[in-house]
C-alpha positions as CSV (number, residue, x, y, z in Angstrom):
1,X,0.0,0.0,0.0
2,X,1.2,3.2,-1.1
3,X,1.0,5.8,2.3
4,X,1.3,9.1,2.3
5,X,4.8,11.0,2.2
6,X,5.7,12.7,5.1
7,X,8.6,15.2,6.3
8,X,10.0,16.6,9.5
9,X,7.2,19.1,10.2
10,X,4.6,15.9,10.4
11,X,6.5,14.2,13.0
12,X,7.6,17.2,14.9
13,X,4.0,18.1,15.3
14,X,2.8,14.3,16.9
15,X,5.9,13.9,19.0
16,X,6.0,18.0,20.2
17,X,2.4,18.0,21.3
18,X,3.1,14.6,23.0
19,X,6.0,16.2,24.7
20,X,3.9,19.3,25.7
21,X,1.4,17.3,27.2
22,X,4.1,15.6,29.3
23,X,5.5,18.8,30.2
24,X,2.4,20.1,31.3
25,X,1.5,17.1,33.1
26,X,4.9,17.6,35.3
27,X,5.1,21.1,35.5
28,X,1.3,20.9,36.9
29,X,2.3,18.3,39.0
30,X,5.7,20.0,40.5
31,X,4.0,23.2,40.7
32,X,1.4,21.6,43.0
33,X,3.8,19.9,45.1
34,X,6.3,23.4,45.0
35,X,3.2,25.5,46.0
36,X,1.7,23.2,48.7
37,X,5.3,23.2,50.4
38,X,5.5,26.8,49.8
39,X,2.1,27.2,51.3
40,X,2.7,25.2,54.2
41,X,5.7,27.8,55.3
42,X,3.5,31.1,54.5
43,X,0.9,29.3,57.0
44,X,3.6,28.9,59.4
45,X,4.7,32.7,59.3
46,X,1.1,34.1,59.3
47,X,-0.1,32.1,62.4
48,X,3.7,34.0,63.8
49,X,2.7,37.3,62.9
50,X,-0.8,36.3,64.0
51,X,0.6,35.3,67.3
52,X,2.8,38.4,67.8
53,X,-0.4,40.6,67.4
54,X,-3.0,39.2,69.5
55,X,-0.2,38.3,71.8
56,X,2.7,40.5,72.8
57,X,1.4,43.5,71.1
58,X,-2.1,43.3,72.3
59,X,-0.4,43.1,75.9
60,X,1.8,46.3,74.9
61,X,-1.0,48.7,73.7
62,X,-3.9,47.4,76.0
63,X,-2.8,47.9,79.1
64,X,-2.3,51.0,80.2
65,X,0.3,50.3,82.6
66,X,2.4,49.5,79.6
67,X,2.9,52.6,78.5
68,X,4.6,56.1,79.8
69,X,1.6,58.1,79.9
70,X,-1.9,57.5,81.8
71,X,-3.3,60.1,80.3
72,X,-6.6,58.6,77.9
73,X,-6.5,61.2,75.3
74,X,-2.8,60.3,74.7
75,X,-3.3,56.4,75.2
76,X,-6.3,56.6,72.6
77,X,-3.4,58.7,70.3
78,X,-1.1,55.9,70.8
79,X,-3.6,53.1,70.3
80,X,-4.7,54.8,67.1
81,X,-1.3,54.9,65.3
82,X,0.6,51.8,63.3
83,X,3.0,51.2,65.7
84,X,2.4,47.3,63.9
85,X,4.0,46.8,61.6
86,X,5.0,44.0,59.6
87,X,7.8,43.0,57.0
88,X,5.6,40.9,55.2
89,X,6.9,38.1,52.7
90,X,6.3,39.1,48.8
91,X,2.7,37.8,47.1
92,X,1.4,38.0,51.3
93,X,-0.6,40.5,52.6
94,X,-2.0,41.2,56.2
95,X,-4.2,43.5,57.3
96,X,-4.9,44.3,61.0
97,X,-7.7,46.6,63.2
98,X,-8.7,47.1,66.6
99,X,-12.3,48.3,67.1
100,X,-14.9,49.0,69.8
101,X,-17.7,47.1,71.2
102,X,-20.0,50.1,69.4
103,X,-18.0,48.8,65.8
104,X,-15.9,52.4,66.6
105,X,-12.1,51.1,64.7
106,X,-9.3,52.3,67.2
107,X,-6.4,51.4,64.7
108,X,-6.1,49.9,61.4
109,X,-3.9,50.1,58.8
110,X,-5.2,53.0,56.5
111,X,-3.5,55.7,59.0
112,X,-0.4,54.5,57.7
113,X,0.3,58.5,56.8
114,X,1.1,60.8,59.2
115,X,1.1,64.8,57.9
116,X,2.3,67.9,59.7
117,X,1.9,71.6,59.3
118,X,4.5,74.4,59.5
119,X,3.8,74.8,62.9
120,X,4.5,70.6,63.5
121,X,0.7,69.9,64.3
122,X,0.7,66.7,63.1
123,X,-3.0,65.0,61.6
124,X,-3.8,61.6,60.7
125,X,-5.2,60.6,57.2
126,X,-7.2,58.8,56.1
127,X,-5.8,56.7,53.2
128,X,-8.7,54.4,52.5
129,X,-10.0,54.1,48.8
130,X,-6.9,56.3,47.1
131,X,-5.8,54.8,43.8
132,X,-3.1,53.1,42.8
133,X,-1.3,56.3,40.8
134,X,-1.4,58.5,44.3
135,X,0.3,55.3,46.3
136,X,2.7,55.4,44.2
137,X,3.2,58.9,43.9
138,X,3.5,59.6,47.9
139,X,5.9,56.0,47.4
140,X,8.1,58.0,45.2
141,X,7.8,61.3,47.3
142,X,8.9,59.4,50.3
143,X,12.2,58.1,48.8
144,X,12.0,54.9,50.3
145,X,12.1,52.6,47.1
146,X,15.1,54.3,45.9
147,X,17.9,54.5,48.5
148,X,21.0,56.7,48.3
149,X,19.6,58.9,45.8
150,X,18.4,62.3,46.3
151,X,14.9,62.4,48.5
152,X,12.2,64.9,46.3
153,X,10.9,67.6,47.8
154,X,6.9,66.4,48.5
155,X,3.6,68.6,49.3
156,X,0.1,67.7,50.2
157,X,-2.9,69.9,50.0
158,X,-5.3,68.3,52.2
159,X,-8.5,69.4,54.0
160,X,-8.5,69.6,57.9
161,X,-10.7,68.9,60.7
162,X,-9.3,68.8,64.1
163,X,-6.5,66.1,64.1
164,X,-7.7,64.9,60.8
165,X,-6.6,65.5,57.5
166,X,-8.3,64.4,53.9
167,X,-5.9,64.4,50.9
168,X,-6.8,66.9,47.8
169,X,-3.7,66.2,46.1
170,X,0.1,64.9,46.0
171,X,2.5,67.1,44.4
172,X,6.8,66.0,44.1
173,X,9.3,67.8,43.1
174,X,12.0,65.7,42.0
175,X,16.1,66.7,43.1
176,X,19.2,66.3,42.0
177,X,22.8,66.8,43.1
178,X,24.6,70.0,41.9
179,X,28.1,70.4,43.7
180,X,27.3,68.4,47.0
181,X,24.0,70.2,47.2
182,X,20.4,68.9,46.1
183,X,18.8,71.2,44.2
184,X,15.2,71.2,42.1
185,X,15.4,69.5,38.8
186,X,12.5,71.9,37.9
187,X,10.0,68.8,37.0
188,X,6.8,68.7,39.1
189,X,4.3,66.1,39.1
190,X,0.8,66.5,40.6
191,X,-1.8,63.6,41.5
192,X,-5.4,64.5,42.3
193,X,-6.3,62.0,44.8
194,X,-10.3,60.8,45.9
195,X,-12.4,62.9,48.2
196,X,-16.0,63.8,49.2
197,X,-16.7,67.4,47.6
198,X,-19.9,67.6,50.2
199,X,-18.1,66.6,53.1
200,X,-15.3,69.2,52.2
201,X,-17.4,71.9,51.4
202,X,-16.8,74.5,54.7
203,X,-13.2,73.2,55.7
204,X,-9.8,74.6,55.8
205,X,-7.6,74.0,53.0
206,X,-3.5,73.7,53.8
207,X,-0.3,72.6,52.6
208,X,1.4,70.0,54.6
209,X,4.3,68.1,54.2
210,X,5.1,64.0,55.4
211,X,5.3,63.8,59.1
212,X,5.6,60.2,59.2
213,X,4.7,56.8,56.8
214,X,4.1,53.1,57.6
215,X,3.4,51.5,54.5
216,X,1.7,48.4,55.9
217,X,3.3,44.9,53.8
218,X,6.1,46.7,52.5
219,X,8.9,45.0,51.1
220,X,12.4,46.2,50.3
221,X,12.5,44.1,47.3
222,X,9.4,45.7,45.7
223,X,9.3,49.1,43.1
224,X,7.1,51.8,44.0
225,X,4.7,50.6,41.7
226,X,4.8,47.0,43.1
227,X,4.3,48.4,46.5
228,X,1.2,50.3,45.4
229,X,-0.4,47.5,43.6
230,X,0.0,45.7,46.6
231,X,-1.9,48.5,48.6
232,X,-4.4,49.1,45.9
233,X,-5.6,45.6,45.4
234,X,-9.2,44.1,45.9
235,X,-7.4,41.4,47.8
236,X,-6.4,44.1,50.7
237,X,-9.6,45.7,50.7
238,X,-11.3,42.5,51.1
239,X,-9.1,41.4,54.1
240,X,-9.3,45.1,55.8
241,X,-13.0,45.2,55.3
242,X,-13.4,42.5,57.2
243,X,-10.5,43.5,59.9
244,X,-12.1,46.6,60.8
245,X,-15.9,45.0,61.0
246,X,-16.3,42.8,64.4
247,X,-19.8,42.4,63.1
248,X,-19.3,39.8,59.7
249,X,-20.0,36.1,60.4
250,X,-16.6,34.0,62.0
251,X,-14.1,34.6,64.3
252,X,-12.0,32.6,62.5
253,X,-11.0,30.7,59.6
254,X,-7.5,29.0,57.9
255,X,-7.7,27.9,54.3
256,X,-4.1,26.3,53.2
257,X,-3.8,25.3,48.8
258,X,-0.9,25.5,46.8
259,X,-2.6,28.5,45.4
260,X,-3.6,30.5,48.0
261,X,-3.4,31.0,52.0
262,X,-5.8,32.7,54.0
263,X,-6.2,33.2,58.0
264,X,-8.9,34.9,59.4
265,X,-8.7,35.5,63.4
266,X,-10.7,37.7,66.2
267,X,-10.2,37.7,69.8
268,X,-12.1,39.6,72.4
269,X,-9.2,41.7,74.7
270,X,-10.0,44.0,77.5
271,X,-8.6,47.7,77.3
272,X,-8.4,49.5,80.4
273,X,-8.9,53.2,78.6
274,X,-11.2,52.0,75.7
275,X,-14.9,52.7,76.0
276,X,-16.7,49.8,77.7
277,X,-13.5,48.0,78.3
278,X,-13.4,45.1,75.7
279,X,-12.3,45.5,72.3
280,X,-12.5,43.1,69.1
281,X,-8.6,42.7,67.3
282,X,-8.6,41.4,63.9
283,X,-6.2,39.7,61.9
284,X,-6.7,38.9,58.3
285,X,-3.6,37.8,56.0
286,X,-3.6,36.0,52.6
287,X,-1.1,34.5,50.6
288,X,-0.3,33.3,47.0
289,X,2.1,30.4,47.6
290,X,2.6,29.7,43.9
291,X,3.4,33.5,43.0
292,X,5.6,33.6,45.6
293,X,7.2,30.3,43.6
294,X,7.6,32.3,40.2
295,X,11.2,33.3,41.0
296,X,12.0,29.2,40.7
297,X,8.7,27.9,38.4
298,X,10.1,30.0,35.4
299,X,13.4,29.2,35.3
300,X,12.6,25.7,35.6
301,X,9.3,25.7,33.4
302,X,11.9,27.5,30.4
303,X,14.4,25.2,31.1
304,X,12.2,21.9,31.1
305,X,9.9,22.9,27.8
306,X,13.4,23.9,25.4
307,X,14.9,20.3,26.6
308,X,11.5,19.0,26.2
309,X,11.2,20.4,22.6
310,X,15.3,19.1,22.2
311,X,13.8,16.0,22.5
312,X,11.0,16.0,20.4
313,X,12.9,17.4,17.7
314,X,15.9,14.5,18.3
315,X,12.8,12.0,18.5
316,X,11.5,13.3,15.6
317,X,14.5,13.3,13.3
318,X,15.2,9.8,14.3
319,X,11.4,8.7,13.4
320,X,11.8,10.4,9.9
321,X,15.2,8.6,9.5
322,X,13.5,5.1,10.7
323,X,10.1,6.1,8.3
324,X,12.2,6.6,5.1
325,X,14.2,3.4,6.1
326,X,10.8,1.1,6.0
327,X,9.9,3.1,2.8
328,X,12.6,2.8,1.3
329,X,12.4,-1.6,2.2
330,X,9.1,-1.3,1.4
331,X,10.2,0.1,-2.1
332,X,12.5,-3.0,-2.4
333,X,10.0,-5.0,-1.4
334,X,7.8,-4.0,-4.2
335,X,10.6,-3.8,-6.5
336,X,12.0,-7.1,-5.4
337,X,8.3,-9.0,-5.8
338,X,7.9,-7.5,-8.8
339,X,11.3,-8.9,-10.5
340,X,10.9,-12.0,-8.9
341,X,7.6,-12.3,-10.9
342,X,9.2,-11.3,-13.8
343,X,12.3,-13.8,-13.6
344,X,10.3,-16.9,-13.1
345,X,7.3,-15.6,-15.3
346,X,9.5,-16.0,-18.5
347,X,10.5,-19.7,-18.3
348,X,7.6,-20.7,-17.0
349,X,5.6,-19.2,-20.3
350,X,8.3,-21.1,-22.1
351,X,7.7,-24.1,-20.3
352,X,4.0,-24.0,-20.6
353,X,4.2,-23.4,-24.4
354,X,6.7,-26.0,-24.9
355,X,4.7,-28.6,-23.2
356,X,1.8,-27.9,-25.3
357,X,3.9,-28.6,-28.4
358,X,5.1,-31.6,-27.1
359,X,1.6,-32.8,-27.0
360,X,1.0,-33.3,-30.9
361,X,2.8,-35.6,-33.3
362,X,6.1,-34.1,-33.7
363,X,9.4,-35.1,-35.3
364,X,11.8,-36.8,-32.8
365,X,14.5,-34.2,-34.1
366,X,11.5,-31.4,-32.9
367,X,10.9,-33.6,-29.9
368,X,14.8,-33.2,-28.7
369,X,14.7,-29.3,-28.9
370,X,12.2,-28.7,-27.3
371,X,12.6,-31.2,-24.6
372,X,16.1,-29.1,-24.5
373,X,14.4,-25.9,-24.5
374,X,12.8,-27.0,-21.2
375,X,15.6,-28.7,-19.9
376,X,17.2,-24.8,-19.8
377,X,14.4,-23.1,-18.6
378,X,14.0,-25.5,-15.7
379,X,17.9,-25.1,-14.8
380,X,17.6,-21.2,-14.9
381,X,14.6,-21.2,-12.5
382,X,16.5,-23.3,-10.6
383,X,19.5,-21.5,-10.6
384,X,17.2,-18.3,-9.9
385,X,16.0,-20.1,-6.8
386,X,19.1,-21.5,-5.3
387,X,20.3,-17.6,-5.9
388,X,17.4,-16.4,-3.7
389,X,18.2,-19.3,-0.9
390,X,21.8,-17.9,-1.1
391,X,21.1,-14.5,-0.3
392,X,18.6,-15.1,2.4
393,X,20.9,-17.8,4.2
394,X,23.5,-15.0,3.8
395,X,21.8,-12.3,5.3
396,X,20.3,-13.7,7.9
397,X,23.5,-14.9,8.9
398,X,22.3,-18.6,8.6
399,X,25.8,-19.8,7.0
400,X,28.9,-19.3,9.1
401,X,32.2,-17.9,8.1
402,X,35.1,-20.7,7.5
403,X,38.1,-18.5,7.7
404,X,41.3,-20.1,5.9
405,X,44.5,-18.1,5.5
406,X,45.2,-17.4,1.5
407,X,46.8,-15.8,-0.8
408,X,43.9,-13.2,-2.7
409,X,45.6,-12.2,-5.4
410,X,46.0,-16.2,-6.7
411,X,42.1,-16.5,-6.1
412,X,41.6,-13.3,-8.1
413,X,43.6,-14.1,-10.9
414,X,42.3,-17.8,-11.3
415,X,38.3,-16.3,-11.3
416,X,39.4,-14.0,-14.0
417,X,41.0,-16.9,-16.5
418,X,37.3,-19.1,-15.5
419,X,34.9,-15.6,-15.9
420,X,35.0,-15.5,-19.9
421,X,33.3,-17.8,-22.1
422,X,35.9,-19.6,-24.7
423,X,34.4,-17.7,-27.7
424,X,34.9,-14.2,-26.2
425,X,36.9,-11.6,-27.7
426,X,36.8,-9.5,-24.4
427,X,40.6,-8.9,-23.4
428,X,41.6,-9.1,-19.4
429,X,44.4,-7.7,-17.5
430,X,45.4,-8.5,-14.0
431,X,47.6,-6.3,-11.7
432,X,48.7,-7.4,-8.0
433,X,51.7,-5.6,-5.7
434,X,51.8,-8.8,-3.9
435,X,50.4,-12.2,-2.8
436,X,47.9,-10.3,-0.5
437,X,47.2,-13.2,2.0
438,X,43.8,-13.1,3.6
439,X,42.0,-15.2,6.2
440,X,38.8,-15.1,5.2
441,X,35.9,-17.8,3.7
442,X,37.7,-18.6,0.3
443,X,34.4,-20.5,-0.9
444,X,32.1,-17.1,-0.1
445,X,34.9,-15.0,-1.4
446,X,35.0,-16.6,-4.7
447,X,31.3,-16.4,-5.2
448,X,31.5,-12.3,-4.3
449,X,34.4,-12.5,-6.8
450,X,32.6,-14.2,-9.7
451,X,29.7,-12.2,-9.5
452,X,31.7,-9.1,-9.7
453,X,33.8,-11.0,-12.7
454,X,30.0,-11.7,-14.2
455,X,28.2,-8.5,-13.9
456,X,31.7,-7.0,-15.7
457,X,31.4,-9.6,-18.5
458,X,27.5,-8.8,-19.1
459,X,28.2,-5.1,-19.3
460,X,31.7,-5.0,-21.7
461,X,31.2,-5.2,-25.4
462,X,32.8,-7.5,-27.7
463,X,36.6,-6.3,-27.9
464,X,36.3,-4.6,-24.4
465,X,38.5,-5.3,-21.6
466,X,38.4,-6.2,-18.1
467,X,40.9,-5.6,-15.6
468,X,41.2,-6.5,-12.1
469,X,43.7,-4.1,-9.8
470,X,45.1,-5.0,-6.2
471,X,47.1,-2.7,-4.6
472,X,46.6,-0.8,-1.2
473,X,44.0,-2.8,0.3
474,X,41.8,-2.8,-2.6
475,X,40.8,-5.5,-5.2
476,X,38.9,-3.5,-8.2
477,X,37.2,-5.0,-11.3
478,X,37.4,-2.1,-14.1
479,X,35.6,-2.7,-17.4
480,X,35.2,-1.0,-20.8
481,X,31.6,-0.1,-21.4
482,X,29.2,3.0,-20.5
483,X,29.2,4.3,-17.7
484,X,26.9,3.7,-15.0
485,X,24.3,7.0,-13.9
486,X,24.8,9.0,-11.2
487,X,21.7,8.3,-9.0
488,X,21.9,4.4,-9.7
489,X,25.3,4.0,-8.5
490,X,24.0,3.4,-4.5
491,X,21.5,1.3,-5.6
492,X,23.3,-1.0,-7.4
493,X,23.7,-3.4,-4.3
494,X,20.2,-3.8,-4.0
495,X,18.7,-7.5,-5.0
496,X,16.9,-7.3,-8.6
497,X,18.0,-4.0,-9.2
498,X,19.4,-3.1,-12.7
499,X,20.7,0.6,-13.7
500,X,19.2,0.2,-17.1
501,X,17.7,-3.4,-17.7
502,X,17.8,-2.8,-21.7
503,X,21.9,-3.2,-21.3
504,X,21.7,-6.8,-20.8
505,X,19.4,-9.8,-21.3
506,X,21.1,-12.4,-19.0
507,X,21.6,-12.0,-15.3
508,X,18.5,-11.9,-12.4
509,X,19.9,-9.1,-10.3
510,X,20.9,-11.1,-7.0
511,X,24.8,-11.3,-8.3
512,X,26.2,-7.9,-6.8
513,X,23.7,-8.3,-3.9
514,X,25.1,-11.6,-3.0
515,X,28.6,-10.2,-3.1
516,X,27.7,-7.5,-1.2
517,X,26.5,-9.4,1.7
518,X,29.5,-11.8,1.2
519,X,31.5,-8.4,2.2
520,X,29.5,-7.2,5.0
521,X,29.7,-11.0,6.7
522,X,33.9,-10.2,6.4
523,X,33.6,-6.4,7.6
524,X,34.9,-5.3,4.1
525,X,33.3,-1.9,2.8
526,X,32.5,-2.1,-1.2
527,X,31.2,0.5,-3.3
528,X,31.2,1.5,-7.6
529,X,32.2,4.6,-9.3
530,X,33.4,5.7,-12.7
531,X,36.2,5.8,-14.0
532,X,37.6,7.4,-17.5
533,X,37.6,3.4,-18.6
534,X,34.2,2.4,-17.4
535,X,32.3,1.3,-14.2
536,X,34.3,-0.1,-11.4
537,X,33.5,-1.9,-8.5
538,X,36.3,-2.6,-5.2
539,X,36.0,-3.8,-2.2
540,X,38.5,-2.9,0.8
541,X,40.1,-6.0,2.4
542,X,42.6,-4.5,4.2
543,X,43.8,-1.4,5.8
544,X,46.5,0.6,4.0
């Protein structure tokens, strides 16, 4: 059956996608397995933090006898500001609040700004619902994501209201370094931040500068506009939302997946100088275990798909090299069937006709030829068939070598004077630097030698010449005659296969196939080429 021709792309595209679904298959796998450890340690360090807030620092800013004032006003002050603070890891985020038995919230995380004045009065603000852009704007103000180099010069205009302040907007005023000094660069960059017209309308507008700043979850490895992200996300808001209201369902709740972390706690602590004593903490804190695994998934994700596609590709070139190898036996195989058809198809149509003719009254002089015809016929199938037995018990390794040690140039010489009928007119020439003693079969080697002796007789014309050459290593037959084209010289090894079949009417096609197996059973390379003679065919039995 004839099938479909096929080239690299085909291959690459069955054994790539295979590959990728392997790979992805793993990488899910080890990602899992990578995120579920990872998420097992961020557990770990959020029920720490957890632990340090309701604990230690609950017994710090709760009792009043902690602290170096007993005056309320100044102990509500204190308990108001974000003294915690947390370095939390990247891809976590925790969000704490203390709040009053009335729902009042006496300290959460969105005072993280203090501002100030001219005359130092200092106000809290409010940063709760501010975008991203004025994050990151009071980020870069603040200087803090870009150590050692000159600190801009930041403003606020912000609306006041006792100790409060509500932002308006965030102007910087980048620096540089002039002869030791920092001076303005001359760029300014204003960011209008989120506010309640109505609830401004009637209060004081002023310009204040950065008192203090607790970025809550900040992390020294993070950019400005990392850091803002961070503060700006839904994820944050969710967790604070819940922080500062004692009233939503739970007091508490762990969730632990390779993909995410989440802790939800509340405990009920008594404050000495809160109203009605008892207060509600909060602690909220989620986690993305297998962002926090990028920095190692990608590398290794890269790394595993290119030698995943290194393989497919080497997979795929050696399935293209093994496909044209069973089309190209496939080929022979049709080639080879169809020969062998032919070969025994023509004496068996002379043998059918002769036997007819044998059947009327003939002459016994008739009677004699044709009994002789069949007589040949019946020896060249045979001869055709013991060839084919030859060849397969050769190949398949059926008949074993029986080394003797002699002399090649003695065997060549006598195959040479036996190779031409007695009627010929062909000329021969024989050349040897030496007796070139071999130990090798000398019955196999003479069969290989006649049939390269035979297939030179078939193909040199009356008057030609054959000559056989050994010298180096190499024992050549060289005859007279035209040569042999280009794309059928590697073929002509192949069993039934004939360059042009018009240049001769004898021979079935098994002799150089015979000889070449006869070489590859010794380990001696063979091969044909022309020459400025004619064809020649050699065979290496010795190293120079």
């Amino acid at each position: 059956m004839k099938t479909k021709s096929k080239n690299f792309g085909n291959f690459f595209v069955r054994v790539g996608a295979g590959f990728l679904a392997f790979w992805l298959v793993t990488m899910g796998a080890f990602s899992l397995l990578l995120g579920q450890q990872r998420a097992q340690l961020m557990m770990a360090d959020i029920e720490d933090y957890a632990g340090r807030f309701l604990g230690n620092y609950a017994k710090y800013m709760l009792d009043s006898k902690e602290q170096d004032t007993d005056d309320p006003v100044e102990l509500r002050k204190m308990l108001k500001q974000s003294i915690f603070e947390l370095n939390t890891p990247e891809a976590q985020i925790i969000e704490t609040a203390i709040t009053d038995q009335s729902g009042n919230v006496l300290q959460s995380n969105r005072w993280w700004l203090k501002l100030k004045d001219d005359a130092d009065t200092e106000y809290e603000t409010d940063m709760d619902g501010q975008p991203q852009n004025v994050y990151e704007a009071i980020i870069i103000g603040s200087g803090v994501t870009e150590l050692g180099k000159p600190i801009p010069n930041m403003s606020f205009e912000a609306w006041v209201d006792g100790n409060q302040a509500y932002l308006k907007s965030v102007t910087v005023r980048p620096n540089k370094v002039v002869d030791g000094e920092w001076v303005p660069t001359g760029e300014v960059s204003t960011v209008e931040c989120v506010y309640d017209a109505d609830k401004m309308s009637g209060l004081p507008l002023k310009t204040l500068t950065m008192s203090r700043m607790a970025l809550p979850g900040w992390s020294e490895n993070w950019t400005a506009k990392q850091t803002a992200a961070c503060m700006a996300s839904p994820a944050r808001k969710e967790l604070r939302a819940w922080a500062e209201n004692p009233s939503r369902a739970g007091g508490g709740e762990s969730i632990v997946r390779p993909w995410l972390v989440r802790q939800y706690q509340r405990t009920m602590k008594y404050c000495d100088y809160a109203d009605g004593g008892y207060v509600m903490m909060s602690f909220a804190a989620e986690g993305c275990p297998l962002k926090a695994c990028l920095p190692i998934l990608v590398p290794a994700g890269v790394l595993s798909l290119i030698l995943a596609m290194l393989c497919a590709i080497i997979l795929s070139c050696a399935l293209l090299r093994v496909w044209r190898k069973q089309e190209r036996i496939e080929q022979v195989r049709r080639e080879t069937t169809a020969a062998l058809a032919h070969e025994l198809k023509t004496p068996l149509s002379v043998l059918s006709a002769t036997a007819e003719l044998l059947g009327d009254n003939l002459a016994p002089e008739k009677q004699g030829h044709y009994l002789e015809v069949i007589r040949q016929q019946a020896q060249r199938m045979d001869g055709s068939v013991r060839q084919m037995l030859e060849l397969s018990r050769l190949e398949t390794g059926a008949k074993a070598l029986r080394r003797t040690v002699f002399s090649l140039a003695e065997l060549a010489q006598e195959r040479l004077q036996a190779a031409l009928p007695t009627d010929s007119t062909i000329h021969t020439e024989f050349a040897a630097q030496g007796e070139y003693e071999v130990n090798a079969d000398r019955a196999l080697l003479t069969r290989a030698l006649d049939a390269l002796l035979e297939n030179a007789v078939q193909h040199t014309p009356e008057g030609g010449c054959i000559t056989v050459h050994l010298a180096d290593g190499v024992l050549s037959v060289t005859n007279t005659g035209n040569a042999i084209p280009a794309d059928a010289l590697p073929r002509l090894w192949e069993a039934y296969y004939q360059a042009d079949p018009s240049r001769s009417a004898k021979g079935d096609g098994l002799g150089l196939s015979i000889a070449k197996t006869v070489f590859d059973l010794h380990g001696y390379a063979c091969g044909a080429e022309n020459t400025e003679i004619g064809p020649k065919f050699w065979f290496r039995f010795a190293d120079k």
